[in-house]
N, C-alpha and C positions, 0 to 999 in steps of 0.2 A: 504494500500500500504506500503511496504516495503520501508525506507529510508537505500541504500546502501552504505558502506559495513553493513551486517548485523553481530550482534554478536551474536556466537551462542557457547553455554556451553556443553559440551560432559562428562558421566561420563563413563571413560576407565580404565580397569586394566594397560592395555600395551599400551596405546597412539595408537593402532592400530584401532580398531573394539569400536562401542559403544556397550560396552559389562560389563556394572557397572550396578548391583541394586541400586538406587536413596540413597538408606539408609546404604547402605555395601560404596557409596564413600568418598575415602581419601582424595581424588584430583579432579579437574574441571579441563577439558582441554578447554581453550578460545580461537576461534576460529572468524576472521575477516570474512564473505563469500559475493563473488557476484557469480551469475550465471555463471560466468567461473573460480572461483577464488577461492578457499581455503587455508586459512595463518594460522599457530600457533601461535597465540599472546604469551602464557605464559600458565602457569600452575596454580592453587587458589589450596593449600592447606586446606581441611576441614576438622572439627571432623566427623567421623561417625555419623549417626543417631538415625540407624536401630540397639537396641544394644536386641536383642531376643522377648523377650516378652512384651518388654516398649520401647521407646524411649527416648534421650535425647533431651529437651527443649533450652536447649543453643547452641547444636549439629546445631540443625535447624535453629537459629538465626541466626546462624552462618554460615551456607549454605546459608540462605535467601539475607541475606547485601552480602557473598561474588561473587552471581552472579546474584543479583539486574540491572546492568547495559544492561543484557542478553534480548536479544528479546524469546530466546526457549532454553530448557535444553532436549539432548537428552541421554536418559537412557536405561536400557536393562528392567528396571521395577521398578514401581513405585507404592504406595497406593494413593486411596481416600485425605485423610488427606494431605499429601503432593500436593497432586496436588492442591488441595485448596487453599493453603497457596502460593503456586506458580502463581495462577491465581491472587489472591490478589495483588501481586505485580506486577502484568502485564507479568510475565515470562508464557508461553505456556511448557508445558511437553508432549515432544513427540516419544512415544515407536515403533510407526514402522517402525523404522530402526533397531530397538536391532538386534546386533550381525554381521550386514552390515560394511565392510568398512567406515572408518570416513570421507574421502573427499567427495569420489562419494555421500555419503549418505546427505549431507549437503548443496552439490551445487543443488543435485535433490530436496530438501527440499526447498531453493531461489527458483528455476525456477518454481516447483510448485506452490511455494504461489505468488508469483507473477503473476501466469497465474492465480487465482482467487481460485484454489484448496484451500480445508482445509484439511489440512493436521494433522493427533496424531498420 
């Protein structure tokens, strides 16, 4: 069960659409939600991760502690490796919303999981 408000991490180029690859984001948008409710808390600036054919290891640390606090991170796309590392700390990575509106996509995400659905 869901303890409301829920906090949920969104990674967006334009604050509009979750429309960020997990490893291309610069910024977390933080996001308060209940089932009727979506609020911008702030923004969490991050290093990139995803740097070609390697990644940065502090990149991720860095992501990891900055949206630790997150019940779900939802992204346009995401690796294996990341996602693990995301479950580790209890955050959920959830891709099928890529490219959907940020509110509508995040109140349906509440009302889903709360009605028992599992939602990725």
């Amino acid at each position: 069960m869901l303890d409301l408000p829920v906090k949920l991490a969104v990674a967006s180029q334009e604050g509009v659409a979750i429309s960020e690859h997990f490893g291309h984001a610069k910024r977390f948008w933080i996001y308060s939600v209940t089932p009727d409710e979506c609020r911008l808390l702030e923004q969490r600036e991050v290093e990139h991760y995803c740097l070609g054919n390697h990644s940065s290891k502090t990149a991720m640390a860095g992501i990891l502690e900055a949206i630790k606090d997150c019940h779900a991170v939802f992204v346009a796309k995401i690796g294996d490796g990341p996602v693990e590392k995301l479950e580790a700390i209890g955050v959920h990575a959830v891709t099928g919303y890529a490219w959907e509106t940020i509110d509508e996509s995040l109140i349906d995400y509440v009302r889903r999981t709360m009605a028992g659905e599992v939602v990725s």
